[in-house]
MDAnalysis code that builds the backbone (N, CA, C; Angstrom):
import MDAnalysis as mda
import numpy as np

u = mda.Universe.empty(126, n_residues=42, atom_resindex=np.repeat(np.arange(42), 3), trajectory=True)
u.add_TopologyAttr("name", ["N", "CA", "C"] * 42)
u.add_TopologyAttr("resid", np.arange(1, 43))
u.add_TopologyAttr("resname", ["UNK", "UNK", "UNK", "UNK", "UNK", "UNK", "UNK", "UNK", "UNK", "UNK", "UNK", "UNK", "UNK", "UNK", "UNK", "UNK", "UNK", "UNK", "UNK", "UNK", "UNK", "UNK", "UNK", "UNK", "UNK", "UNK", "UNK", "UNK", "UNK", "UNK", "UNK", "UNK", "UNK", "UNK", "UNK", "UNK", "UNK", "UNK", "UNK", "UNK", "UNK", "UNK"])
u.atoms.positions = np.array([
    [127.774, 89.678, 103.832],
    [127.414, 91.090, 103.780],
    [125.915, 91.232, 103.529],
    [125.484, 91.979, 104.459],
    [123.949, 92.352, 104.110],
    [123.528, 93.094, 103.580],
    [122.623, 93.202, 102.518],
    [121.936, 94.720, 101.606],
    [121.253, 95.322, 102.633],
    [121.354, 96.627, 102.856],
    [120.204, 97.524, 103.811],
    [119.918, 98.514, 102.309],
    [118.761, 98.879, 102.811],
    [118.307, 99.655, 101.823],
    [118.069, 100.964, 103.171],
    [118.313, 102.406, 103.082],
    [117.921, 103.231, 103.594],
    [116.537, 103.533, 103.681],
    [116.217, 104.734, 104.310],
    [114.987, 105.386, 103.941],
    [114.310, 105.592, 102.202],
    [115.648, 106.468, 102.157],
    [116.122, 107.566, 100.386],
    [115.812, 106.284, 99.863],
    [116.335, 105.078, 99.818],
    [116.463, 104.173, 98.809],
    [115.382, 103.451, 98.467],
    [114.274, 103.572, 99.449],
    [113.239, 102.827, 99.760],
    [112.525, 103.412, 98.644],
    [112.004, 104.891, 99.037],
    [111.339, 105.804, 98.777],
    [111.161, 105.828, 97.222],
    [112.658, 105.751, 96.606],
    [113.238, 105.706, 95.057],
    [112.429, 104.487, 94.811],
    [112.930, 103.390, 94.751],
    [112.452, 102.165, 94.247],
    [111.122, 102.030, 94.737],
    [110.072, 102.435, 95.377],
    [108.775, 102.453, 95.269],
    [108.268, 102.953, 94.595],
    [108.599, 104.311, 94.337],
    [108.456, 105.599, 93.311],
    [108.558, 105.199, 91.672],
    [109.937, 104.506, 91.675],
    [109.990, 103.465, 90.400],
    [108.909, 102.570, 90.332],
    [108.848, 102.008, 91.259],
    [107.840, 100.647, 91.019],
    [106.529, 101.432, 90.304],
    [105.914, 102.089, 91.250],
    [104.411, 103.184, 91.044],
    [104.367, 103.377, 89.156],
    [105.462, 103.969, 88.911],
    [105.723, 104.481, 87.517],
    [105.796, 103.816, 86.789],
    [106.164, 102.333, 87.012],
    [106.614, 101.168, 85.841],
    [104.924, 100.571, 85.713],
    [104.444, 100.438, 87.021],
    [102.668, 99.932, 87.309],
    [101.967, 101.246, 85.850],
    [101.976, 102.223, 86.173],
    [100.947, 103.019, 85.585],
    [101.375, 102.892, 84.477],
    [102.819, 102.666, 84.024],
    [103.282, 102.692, 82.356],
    [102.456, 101.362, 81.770],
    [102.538, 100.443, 82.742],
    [102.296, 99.307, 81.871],
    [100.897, 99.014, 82.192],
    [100.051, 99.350, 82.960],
    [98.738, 99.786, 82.762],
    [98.337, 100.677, 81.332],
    [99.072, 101.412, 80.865],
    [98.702, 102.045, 79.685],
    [97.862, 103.740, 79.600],
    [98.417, 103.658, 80.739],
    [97.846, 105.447, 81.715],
    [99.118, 106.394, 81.697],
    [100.493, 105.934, 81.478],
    [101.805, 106.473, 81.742],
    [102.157, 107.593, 80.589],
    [102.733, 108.426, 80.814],
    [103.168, 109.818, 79.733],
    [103.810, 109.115, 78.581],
    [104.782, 107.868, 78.337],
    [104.912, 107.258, 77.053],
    [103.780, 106.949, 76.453],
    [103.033, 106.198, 77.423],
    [101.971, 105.617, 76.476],
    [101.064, 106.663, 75.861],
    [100.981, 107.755, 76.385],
    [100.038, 108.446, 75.860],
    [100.909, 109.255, 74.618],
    [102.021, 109.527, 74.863],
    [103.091, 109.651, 73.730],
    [102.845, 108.833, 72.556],
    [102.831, 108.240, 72.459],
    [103.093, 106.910, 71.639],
    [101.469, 107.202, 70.875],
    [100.313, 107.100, 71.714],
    [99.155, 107.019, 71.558],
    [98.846, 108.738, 70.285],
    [100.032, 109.527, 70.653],
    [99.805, 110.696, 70.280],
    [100.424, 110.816, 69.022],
    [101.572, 110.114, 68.915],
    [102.434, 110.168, 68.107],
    [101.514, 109.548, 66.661],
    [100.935, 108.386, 67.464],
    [100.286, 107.546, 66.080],
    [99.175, 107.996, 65.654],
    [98.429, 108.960, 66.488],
    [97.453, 109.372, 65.772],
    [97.679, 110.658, 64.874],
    [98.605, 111.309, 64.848],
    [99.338, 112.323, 63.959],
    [99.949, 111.930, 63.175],
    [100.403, 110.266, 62.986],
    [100.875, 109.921, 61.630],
    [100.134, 109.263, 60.655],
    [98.879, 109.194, 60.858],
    [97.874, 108.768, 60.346],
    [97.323, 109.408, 59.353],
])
């Protein structure tokens, strides 16, 4: 049996990929969360 990935499916898991890159670059809405969080508990 072969995996096909559609169009839709493509689109998703690139979209993921993009988002996991910028999170873990340290540019992503957690990180700046996080970044926000700790400077208000300070």
């Amino acid at each position: 049996m072969k995996f096909q990935l559609n169009s839709k499916n493509k689109r998703l898991f690139f979209i993921i990929g993009i988002i996991i890159l910028i999170e873990l670059s340290g540019y992503g809405f957690f990180a700046s969360l996080f970044r926000l969080i700790g400077s208000v508990s300070q």
